[in-house]
C-alpha distance (Angstrom), angle and dihedral (degrees) to the residues before:
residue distance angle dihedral
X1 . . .
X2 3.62 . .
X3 4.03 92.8 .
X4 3.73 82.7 57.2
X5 3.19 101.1 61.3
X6 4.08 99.6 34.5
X7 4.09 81.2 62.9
X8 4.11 93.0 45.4
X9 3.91 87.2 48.6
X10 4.30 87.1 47.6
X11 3.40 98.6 49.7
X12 3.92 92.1 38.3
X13 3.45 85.1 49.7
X14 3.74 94.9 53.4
X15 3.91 96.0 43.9
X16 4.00 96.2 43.7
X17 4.39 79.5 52.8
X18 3.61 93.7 56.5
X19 4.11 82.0 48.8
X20 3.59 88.0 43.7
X21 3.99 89.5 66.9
X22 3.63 92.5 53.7
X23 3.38 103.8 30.3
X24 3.91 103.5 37.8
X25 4.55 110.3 -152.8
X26 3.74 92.1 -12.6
X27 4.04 73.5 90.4
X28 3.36 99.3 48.3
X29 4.14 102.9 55.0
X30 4.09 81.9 42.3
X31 3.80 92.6 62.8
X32 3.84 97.5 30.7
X33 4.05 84.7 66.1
X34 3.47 96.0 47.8
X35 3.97 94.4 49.6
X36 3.46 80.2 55.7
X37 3.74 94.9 52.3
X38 3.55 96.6 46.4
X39 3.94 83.9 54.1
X40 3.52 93.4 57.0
X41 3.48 90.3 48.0
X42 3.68 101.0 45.2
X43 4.45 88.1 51.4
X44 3.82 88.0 47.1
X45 3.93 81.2 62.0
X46 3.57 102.7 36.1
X47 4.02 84.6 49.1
X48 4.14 90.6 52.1
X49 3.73 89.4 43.9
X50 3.77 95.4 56.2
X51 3.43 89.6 46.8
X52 3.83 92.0 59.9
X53 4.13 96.2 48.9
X54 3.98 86.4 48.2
X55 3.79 103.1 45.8
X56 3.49 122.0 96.8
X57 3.48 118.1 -121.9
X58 4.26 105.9 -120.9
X59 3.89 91.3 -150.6
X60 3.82 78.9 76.9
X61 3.58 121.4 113.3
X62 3.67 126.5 -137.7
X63 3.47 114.0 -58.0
X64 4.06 92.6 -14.0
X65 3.63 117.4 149.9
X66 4.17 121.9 -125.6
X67 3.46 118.9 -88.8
X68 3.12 119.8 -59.6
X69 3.84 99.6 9.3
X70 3.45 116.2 114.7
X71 4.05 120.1 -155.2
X72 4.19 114.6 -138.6
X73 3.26 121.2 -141.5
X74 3.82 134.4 178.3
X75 4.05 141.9 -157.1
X76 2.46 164.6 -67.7
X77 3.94 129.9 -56.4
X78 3.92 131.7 4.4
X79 4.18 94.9 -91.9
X80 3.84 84.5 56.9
X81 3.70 98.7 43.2
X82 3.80 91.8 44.0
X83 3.97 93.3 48.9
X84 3.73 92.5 39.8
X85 4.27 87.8 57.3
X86 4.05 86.8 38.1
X87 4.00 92.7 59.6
X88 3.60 116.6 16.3
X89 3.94 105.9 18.5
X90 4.10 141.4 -104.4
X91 3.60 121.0 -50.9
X92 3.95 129.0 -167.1
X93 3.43 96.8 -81.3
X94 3.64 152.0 -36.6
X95 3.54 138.4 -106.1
X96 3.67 132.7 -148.2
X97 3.93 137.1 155.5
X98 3.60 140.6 -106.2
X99 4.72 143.6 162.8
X100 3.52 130.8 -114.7
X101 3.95 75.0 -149.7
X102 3.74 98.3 63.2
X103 4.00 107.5 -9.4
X104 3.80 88.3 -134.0
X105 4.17 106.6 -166.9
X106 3.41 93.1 29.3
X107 4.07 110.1 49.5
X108 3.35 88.6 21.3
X109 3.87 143.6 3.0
X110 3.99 123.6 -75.0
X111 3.90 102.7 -128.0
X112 4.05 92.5 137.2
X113 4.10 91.5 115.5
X114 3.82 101.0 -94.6
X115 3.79 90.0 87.6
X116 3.43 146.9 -72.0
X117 3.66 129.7 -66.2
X118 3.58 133.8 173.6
X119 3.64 103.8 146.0
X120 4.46 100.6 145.7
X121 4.18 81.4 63.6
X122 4.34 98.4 39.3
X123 4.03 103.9 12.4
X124 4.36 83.0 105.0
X125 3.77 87.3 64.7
X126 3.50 83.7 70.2
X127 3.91 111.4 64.3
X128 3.55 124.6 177.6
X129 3.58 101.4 10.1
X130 3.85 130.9 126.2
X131 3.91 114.3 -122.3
X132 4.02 130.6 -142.9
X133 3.51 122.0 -162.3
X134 3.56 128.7 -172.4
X135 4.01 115.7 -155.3
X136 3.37 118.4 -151.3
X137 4.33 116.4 -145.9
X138 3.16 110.8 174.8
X139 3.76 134.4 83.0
X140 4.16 122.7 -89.5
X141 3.71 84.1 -103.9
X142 3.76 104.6 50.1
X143 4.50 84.8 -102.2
X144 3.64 114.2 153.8
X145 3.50 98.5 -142.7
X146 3.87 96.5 86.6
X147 3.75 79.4 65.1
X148 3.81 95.3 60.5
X149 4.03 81.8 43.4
X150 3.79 99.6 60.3
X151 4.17 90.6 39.7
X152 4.42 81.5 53.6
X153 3.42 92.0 52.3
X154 3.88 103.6 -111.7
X155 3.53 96.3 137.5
X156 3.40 103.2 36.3
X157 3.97 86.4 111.1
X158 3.68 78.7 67.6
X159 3.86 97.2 44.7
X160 3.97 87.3 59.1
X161 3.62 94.9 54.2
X162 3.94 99.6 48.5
X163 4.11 74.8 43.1
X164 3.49 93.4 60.3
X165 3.73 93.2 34.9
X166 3.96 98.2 63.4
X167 3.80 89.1 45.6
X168 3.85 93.3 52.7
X169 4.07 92.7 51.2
X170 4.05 83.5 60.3
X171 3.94 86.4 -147.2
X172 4.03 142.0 117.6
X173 3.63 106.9 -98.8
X174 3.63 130.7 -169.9
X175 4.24 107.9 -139.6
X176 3.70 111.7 -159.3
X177 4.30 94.2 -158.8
X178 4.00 93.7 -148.8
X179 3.42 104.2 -14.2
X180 4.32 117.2 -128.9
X181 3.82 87.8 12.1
X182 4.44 81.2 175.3
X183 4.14 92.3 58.3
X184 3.40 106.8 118.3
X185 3.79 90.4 -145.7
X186 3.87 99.0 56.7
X187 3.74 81.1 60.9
X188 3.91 90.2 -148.8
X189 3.90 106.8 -179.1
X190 4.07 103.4 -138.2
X191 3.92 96.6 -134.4
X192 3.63 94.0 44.2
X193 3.73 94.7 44.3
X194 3.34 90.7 47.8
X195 3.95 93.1 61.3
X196 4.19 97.0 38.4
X197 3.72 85.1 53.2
X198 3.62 91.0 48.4
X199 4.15 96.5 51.6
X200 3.78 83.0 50.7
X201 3.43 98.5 66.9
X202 3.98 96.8 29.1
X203 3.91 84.3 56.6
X204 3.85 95.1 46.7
X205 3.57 87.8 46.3
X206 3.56 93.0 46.6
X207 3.69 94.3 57.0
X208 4.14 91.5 54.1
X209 4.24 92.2 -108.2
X210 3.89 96.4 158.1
X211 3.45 96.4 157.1
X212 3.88 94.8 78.5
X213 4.51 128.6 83.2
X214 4.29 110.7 -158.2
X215 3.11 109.9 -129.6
X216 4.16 114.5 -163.3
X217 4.01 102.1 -153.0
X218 3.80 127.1 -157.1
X219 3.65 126.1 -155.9
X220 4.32 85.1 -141.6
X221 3.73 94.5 -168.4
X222 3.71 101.5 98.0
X223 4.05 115.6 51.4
X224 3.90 89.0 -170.4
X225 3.51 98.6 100.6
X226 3.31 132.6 49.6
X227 4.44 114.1 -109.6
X228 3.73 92.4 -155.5
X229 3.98 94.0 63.9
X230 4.31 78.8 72.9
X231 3.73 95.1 41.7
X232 4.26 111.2 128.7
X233 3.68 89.8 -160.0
X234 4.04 132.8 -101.5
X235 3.83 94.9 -66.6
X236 3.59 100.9 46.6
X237 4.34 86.4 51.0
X238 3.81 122.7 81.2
X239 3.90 91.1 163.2
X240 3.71 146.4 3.9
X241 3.51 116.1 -130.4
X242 4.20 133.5 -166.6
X243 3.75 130.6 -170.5
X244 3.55 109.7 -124.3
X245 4.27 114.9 -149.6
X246 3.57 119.6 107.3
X247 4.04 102.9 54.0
X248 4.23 80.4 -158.3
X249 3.49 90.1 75.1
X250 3.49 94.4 62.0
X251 3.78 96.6 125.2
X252 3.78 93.7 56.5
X253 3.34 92.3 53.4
X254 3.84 89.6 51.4
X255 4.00 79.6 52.4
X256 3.96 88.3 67.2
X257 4.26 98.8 33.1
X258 3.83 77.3 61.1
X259 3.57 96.8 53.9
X260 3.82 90.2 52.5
X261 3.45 88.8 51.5
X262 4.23 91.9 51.6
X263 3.53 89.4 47.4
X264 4.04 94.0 41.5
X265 4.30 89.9 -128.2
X266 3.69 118.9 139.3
X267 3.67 123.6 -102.8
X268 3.70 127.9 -108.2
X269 3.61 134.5 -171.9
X270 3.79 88.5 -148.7
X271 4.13 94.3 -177.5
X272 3.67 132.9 12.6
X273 3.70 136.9 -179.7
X274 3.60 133.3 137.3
X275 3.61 97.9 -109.8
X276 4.13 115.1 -158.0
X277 3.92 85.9 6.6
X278 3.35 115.9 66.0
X279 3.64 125.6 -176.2
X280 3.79 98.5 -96.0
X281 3.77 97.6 90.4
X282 3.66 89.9 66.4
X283 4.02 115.8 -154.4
X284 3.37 91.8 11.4
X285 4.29 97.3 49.4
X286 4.54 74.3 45.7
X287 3.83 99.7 51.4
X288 3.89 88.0 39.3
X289 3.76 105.1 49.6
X290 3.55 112.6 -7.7
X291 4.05 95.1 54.3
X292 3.92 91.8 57.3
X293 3.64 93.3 41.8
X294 3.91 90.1 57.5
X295 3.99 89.9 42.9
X296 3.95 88.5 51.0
X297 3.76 88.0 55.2
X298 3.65 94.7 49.5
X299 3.71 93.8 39.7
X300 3.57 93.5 52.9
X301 3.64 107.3 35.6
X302 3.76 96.1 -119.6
X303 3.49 121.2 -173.1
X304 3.55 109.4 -166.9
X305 3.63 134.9 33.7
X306 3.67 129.3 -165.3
X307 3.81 110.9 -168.1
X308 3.86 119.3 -165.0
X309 3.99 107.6 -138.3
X310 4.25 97.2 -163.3
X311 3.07 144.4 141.8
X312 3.50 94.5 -150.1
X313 4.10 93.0 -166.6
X314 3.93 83.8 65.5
X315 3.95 89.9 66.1
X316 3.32 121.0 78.2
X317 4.28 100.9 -149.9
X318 3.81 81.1 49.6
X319 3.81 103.8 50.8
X320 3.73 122.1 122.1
X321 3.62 91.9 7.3
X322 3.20 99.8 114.8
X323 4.03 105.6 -116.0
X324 4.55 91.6 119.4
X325 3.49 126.0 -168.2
X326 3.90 108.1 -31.4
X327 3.89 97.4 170.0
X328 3.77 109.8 134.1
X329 4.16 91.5 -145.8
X330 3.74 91.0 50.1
X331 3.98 92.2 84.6
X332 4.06 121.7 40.9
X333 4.07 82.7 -140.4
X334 3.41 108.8 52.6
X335 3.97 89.4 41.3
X336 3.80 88.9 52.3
X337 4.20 90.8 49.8
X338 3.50 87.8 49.6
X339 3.32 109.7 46.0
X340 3.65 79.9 43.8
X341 3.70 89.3 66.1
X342 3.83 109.6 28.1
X343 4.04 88.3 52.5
X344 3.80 81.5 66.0
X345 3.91 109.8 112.6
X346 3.67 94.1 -115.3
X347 3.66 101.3 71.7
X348 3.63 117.3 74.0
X349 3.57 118.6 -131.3
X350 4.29 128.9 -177.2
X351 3.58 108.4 -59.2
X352 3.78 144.5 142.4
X353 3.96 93.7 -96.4
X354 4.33 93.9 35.6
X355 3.37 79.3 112.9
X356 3.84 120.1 45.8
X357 3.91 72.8 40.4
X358 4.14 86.7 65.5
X359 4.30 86.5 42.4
X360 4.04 86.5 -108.2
């Protein structure tokens, strides 16, 4: 547009000088006002241009980044998060875990063995960060009947303190309503899950907490059941989230990125860590794990991903399970790769606009 109307103003120019020599300054005031037209005309675009590169698209889901942006987030306890910041730098937010039973980490602190949380007293020492919270609903054991609980009511005590919670930390956070729902060992019941997840979010919603997306989380390492026996429905789903481990189980995981497609939700990888692998073989732990979890994110169109920075051995519910030493600073390689691809402009990292840039 403006190459249009640099050649208009030449070839004005050279017909109103042609005038000029017969007409002396009648040319002059002539081509002064149409400069200034052409001014007008070329802020009127400029104006209508910036408003396209600045709008938000509304196809956007809650808290979803633009296209082709990709929001980093990292886990899961305070050492982690603290180490993580210490030795590679700050991402967009952090994740950590708490109960509608108990609402460990928030009422109280998280000293049960699968790491330390005490984010109500130290959460400010993390500004302008996203947070990811995984809420646990069923029973220490794996029983249903804390399922039939939270759809009675029983916690809803509970419900109105995580409520009032979220809204205090004045942040988007990601909720992931009973994390894994498909892991055979949480032993969630589909129809009853279905309904706790449900009074979750009508409660939260209920109590005017806007600053919080649902995310509905599948395990996606076993295709022998089918996800959509857990599935809440459209409106009670902001995203769809999968648990990214085994890099075999690649075409379950598929399984679920299609579902978010059908049901037009973004795509979250909702855990991470390279299970059996670690990071401590260097090039070899990156070509094995860390290459397919990249190509999964491009392949799929992810939007958020939550990487867990452990060293698994160091937690005590997690010992001699096999998940090793997954810390990304623990190996000069694998730090190098990654900060080699994080740094990239597409991944959005703690800053001033992280969260305009998320539509918060």
């Amino acid at each position: 547009m403006r190459k249009f109307h640099l050649l208009l103003l030449i070839l004005i120019g050279l017909q109103f000088s042609l005038i000029q020599v017969w007409a002396g300054g009648i040319s002059l005031g002539m081509s002064g006002a149409i400069q200034k037209k052409v001014s007008e005309l070329d802020e009127k675009v400029l104006s209508k241009d910036e408003t396209i590169t600045t709008e938000r698209s509304p196809l956007l889901g809650k808290y979803e980044p633009e296209d082709g942006k990709i929001l980093l987030l990292i886990g899961q306890d305070e050492p982690a998060h603290d180490q993580y910041i210490a030795d590679i730098g700050t991402p967009g937010g952090l994740m950590f875990y708490t109960s509608v039973q108990h609402l460990r980490g928030i009422l109280i602190p998280d000293e049960t063995g699968g790491g330390t949380w005490t984010f109500p007293v130290n959460f400010s020492a993390y500004p302008d960060m996203a947070v990811q919270i995984g809420l646990w609903m069923s029973g220490t054991t794996g029983s249903e009947d804390d399922l039939d609980r939270i759809d009675n009511g029983v916690y809803d005590a509970n419900l109105d303190t995580l409520g009032n919670w979220i809204r205090n930390l004045n942040r988007p956070v990601y909720l992931r309503v009973g994390y894994e729902f498909d892991n055979p060992s949480f032993n969630y019941n589909a129809e009853k899950y279905v309904r706790a997840y449900r009074h979750v979010v009508d409660h939260l919603r209920a109590q005017g907490i806007t600053n919080v997306a649902y995310v509905w989380h599948s395990w996606a390492q076993d295709n022998s059941t089918a996800a959509m026996n857990w599935y809440p429905g459209d409106s009670y789903v902001d995203w769809v989230g999968v648990s990214f481990f085994l890099t075999g189980m690649s075409a379950y995981m598929d399984y679920i990125a299609a579902i978010a497609v059908e049901h037009h939700k973004p795509l979250m990888i909702a855990e991470a860590t390279p299970y059996g692998i670690g990071t401590l073989s260097g090039q070899t732990s990156w070509d094995n794990w860390f290459v397919p979890f990249f190509n999964f994110i491009t392949a799929n169109k992810v939007k958020v991903v939550s990487y867990i920075n452990w060293d698994w051995e160091m937690i005590p519910m997690f010992q001699s399970q096999g998940w090793g030493n997954c810390r990304i600073q623990n190996n000069i390689t694998i730090k190098g790769n990654w900060l080699s691809e994080t740094s990239q402009a597409k991944y959005l990292q703690s800053s001033t606009t992280l969260y305009s840039d998320l539509g918060y």
